[in-house]
C-alpha positions as CSV (number, residue, x, y, z in Angstrom):
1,X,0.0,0.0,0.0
2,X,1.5,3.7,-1.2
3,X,0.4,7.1,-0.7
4,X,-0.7,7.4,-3.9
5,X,-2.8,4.0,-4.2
6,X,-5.0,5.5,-1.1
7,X,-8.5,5.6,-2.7
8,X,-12.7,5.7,-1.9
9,X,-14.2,2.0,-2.3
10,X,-15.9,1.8,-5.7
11,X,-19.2,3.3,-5.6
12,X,-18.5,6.0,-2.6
13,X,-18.5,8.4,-4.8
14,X,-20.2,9.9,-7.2
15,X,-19.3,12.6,-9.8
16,X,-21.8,15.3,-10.3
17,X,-23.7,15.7,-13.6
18,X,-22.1,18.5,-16.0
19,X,-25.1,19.7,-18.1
20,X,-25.4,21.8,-21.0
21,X,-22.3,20.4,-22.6
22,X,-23.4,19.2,-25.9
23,X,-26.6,17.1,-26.9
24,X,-24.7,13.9,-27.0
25,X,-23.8,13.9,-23.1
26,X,-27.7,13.4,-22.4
27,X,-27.7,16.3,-20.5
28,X,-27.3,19.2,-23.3
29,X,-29.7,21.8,-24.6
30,X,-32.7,21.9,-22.2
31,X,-29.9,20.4,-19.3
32,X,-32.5,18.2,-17.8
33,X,-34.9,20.5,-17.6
34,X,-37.6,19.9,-19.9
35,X,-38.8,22.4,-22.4
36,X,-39.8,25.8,-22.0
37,X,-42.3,26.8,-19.3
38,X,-42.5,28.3,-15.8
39,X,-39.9,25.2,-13.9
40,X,-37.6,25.6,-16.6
41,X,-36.5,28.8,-15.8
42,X,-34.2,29.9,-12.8
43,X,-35.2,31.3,-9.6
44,X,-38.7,29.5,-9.8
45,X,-39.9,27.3,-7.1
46,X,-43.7,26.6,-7.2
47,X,-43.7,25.5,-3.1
48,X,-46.4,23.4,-2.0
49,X,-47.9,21.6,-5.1
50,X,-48.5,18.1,-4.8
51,X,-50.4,17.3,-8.5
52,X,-53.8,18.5,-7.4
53,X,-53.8,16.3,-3.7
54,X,-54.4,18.1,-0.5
55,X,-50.9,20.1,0.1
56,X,-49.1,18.6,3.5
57,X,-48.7,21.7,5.3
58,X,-52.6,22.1,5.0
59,X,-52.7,18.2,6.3
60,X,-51.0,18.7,9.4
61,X,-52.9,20.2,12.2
62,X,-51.3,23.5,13.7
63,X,-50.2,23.6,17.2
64,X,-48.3,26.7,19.3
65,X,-48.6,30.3,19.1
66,X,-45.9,33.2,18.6
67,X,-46.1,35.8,20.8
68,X,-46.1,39.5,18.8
69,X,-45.2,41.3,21.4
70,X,-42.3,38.9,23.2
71,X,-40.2,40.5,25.8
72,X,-36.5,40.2,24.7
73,X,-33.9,40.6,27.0
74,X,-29.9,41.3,27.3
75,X,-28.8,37.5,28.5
76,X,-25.9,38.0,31.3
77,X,-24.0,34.4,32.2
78,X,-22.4,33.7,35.5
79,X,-19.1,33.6,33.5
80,X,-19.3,37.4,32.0
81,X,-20.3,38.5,35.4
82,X,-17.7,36.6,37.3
83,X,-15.2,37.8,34.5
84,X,-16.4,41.7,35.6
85,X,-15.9,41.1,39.3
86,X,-12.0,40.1,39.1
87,X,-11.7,42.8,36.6
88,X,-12.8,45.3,39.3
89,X,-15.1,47.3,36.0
90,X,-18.5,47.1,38.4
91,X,-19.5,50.0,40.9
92,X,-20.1,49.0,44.5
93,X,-23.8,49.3,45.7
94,X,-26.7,48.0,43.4
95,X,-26.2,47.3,40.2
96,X,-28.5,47.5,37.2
97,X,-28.6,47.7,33.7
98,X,-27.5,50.9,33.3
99,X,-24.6,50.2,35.4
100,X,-24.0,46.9,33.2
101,X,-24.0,48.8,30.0
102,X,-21.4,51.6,31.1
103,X,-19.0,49.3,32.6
104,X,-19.3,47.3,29.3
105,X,-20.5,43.9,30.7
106,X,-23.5,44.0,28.3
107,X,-23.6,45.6,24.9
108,X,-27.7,47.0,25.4
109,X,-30.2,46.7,28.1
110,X,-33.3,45.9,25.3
111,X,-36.4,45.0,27.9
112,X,-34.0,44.2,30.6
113,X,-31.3,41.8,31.8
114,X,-31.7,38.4,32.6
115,X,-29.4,36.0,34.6
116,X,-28.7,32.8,33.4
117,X,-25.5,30.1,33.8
118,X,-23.8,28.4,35.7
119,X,-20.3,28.1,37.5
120,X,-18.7,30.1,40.3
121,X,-18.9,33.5,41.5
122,X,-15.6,35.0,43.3
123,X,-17.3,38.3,44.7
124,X,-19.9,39.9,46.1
125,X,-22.8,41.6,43.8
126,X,-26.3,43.2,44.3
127,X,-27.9,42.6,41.1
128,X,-31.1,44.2,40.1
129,X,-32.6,42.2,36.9
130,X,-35.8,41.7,34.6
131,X,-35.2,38.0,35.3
132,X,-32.8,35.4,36.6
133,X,-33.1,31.5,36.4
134,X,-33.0,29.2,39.6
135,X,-29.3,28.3,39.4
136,X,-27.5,31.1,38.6
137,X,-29.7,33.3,41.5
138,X,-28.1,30.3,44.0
139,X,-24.8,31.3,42.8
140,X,-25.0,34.7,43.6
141,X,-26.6,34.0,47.0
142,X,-23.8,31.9,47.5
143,X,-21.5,34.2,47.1
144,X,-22.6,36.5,49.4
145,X,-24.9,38.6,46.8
146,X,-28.4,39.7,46.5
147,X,-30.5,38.9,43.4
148,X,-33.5,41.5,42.8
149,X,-36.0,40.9,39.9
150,X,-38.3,43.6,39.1
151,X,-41.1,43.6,36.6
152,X,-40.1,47.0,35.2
153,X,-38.5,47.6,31.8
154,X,-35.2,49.5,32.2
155,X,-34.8,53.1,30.7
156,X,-32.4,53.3,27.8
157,X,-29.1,54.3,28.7
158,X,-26.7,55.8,26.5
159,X,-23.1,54.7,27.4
160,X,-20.8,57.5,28.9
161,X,-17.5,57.4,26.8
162,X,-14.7,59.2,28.7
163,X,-13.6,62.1,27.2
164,X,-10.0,62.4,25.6
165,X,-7.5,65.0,26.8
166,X,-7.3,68.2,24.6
167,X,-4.6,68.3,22.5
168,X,-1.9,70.5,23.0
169,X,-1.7,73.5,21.0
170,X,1.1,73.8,18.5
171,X,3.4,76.4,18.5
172,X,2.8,79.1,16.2
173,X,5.4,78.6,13.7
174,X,8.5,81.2,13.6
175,X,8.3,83.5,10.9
176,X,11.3,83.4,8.4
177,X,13.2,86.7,8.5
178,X,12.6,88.6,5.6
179,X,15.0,88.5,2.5
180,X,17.2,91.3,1.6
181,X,15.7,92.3,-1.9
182,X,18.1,91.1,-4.7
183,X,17.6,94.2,-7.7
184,X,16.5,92.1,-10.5
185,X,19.1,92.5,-13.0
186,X,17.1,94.7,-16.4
187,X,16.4,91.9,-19.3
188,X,18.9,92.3,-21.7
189,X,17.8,94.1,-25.1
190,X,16.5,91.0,-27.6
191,X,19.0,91.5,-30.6
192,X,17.0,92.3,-33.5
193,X,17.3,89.0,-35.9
194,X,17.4,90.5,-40.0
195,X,14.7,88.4,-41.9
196,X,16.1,87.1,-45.0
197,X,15.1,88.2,-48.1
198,X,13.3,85.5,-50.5
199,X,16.3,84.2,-52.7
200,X,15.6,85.5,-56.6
201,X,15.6,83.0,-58.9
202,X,16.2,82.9,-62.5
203,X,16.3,86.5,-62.6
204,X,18.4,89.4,-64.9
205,X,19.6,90.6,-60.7
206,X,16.7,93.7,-61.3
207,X,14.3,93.3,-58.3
208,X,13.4,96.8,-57.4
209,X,9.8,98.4,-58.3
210,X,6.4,97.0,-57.6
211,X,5.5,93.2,-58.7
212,X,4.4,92.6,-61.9
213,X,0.7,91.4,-62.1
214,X,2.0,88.2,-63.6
215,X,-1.7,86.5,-64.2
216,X,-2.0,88.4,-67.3
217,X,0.5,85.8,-68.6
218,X,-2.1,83.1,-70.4
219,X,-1.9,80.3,-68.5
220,X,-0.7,81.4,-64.8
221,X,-3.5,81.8,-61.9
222,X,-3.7,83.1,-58.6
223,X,-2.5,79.8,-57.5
224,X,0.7,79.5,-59.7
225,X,1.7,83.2,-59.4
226,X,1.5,82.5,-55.5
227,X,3.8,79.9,-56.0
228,X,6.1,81.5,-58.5
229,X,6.5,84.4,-55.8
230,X,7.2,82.1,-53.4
231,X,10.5,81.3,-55.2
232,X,11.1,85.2,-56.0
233,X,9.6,85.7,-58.9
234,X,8.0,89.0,-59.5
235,X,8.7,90.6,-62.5
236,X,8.0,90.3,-66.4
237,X,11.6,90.2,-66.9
238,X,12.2,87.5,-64.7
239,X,10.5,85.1,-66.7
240,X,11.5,86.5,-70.3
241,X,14.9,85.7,-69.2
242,X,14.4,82.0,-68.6
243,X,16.1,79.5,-70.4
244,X,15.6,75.9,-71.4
245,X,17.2,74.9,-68.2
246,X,15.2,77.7,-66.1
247,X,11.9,75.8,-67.7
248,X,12.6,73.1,-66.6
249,X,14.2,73.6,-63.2
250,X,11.0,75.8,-62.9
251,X,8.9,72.8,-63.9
252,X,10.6,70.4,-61.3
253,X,10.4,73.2,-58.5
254,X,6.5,74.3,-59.1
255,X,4.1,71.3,-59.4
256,X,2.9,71.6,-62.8
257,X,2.7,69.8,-66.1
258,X,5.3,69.0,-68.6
259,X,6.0,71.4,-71.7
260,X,3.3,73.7,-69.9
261,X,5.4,76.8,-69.9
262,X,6.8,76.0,-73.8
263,X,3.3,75.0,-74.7
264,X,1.8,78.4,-73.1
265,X,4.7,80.1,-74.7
266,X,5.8,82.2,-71.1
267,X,8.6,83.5,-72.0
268,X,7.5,84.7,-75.6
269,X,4.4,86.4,-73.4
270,X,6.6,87.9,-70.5
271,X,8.8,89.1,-72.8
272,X,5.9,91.7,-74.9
273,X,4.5,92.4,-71.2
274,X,8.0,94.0,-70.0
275,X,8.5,96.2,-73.5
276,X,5.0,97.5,-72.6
């Protein structure tokens, strides 16, 4: 026999049924549960039905009464009391529910406290209770103490918590000595940075005057004179000075279609404009 041959006896047990795992484990689709209506849902239960027969709760006579109004009361045990009396927690005199509640023995009076439990008592107490049972008021009478019951329903008492010592007051904090006043050194003059002027190209080095109005060119817009001035050209004479390699390092430059400027005859154009 090894650890690992340690097993049940055959038949002790039982695995449980997995359903809803497929229509070929028997227990797929509907998982046991029929088809449709009020039981094959979850959360139902239809108590008390017994296929049309008298129910059995209605069968069986009824017997006993509960009480609406039942007293219920704060249960004190000889051991919780005895455990107060070596603790030294209870005042000396009579000692009621208020004076249970404050020293902490019970948590709430409710409709009064009743005495119940056995065991041994190791001091002397004067208790004054809704109730008590045989025993545990023999305990207390053996111990030297008195057992009152009274028929009257305890005020509520509202446990005294002791109050915490005020916190000392901090000390104002000192006050920093003020700072000697550094003069704040005058910002130095921004140097004034010279804009560069747009580089001119393909030009005869003449760029003084107002810009030519070069849409009067067939074939240039607002759009491509925008662009053309973007590179520096602004004049007539500019663009009557282009050469084949100017065309075409114009046409690589300025997005635009091949043989356009030939085709449109620009320099032929410019060239009349600037005589005028």
């Amino acid at each position: 026999m090894r650890l690992n041959e340690l097993a049940d006896n055959p038949g002790a047990t039982k695995d449980r049924i997995r359903v809803g795992r497929g229509v070929g484990s028997g227990k797929g689709k509907t998982a046991g549960r029929g088809v449709k209506g009020q039981k094959s849902r979850s959360g139902v239960t239809i108590g008390g039905y017994e296929g049309g027969q008298m129910p059995i709760f209605m069968r069986l006579p009824k017997r006993g009464f509960n009480k609406p109004n039942r007293l219920k009361f704060a249960e004190l045990s000889i051991r919780r009391l005895n455990q107060a009396v070596e603790a030294g927690v209870l005042p000396k005199g009579d000692i009621d529910a208020a004076a249970l509640v404050n020293a902490g023995v019970i948590r709430r009076e409710l409709d009064g406290v009743r005495l119940i439990g056995s065991g041994k008592l190791t001091g002397k107490v004067n208790l004054v209770v809704r109730g008590a049972t045989p025993g545990a008021t023999k305990i207390v009478e053996a111990a030297g103490g008195t057992v009152n019951v009274t028929g009257v329903k305890p005020a509520k008492v509202e446990r005294t918590v002791a109050e915490k010592p005020a916190k000392k007051a901090k000390p104002a904090p000192k006050k920093a000595a003020p700072k000697a006043e550094v003069p704040k050194a005058e910002p130095k003059p921004k140097a004034e940075v010279k804009k560069a002027k747009p580089k001119v190209l393909y030009t005869d080095g003449a760029t003084d005057g107002e810009p030519d109005d070069l849409k009067k060119i067939k074939g240039i817009g607002p759009k491509f004179e925008g662009d053309l001035n973007s590179k520096g050209i602004y004049y007539y004479r500019q663009i009557a000075a282009w050469k084949k390699a100017d065309i075409e390092m114009v046409e690589g430059i300025i997005d635009s279609f091949p043989g356009r400027i030939e085709r449109d005859e620009w320099v032929k154009q410019a060239a009349e404009l600037a005589k005028g």
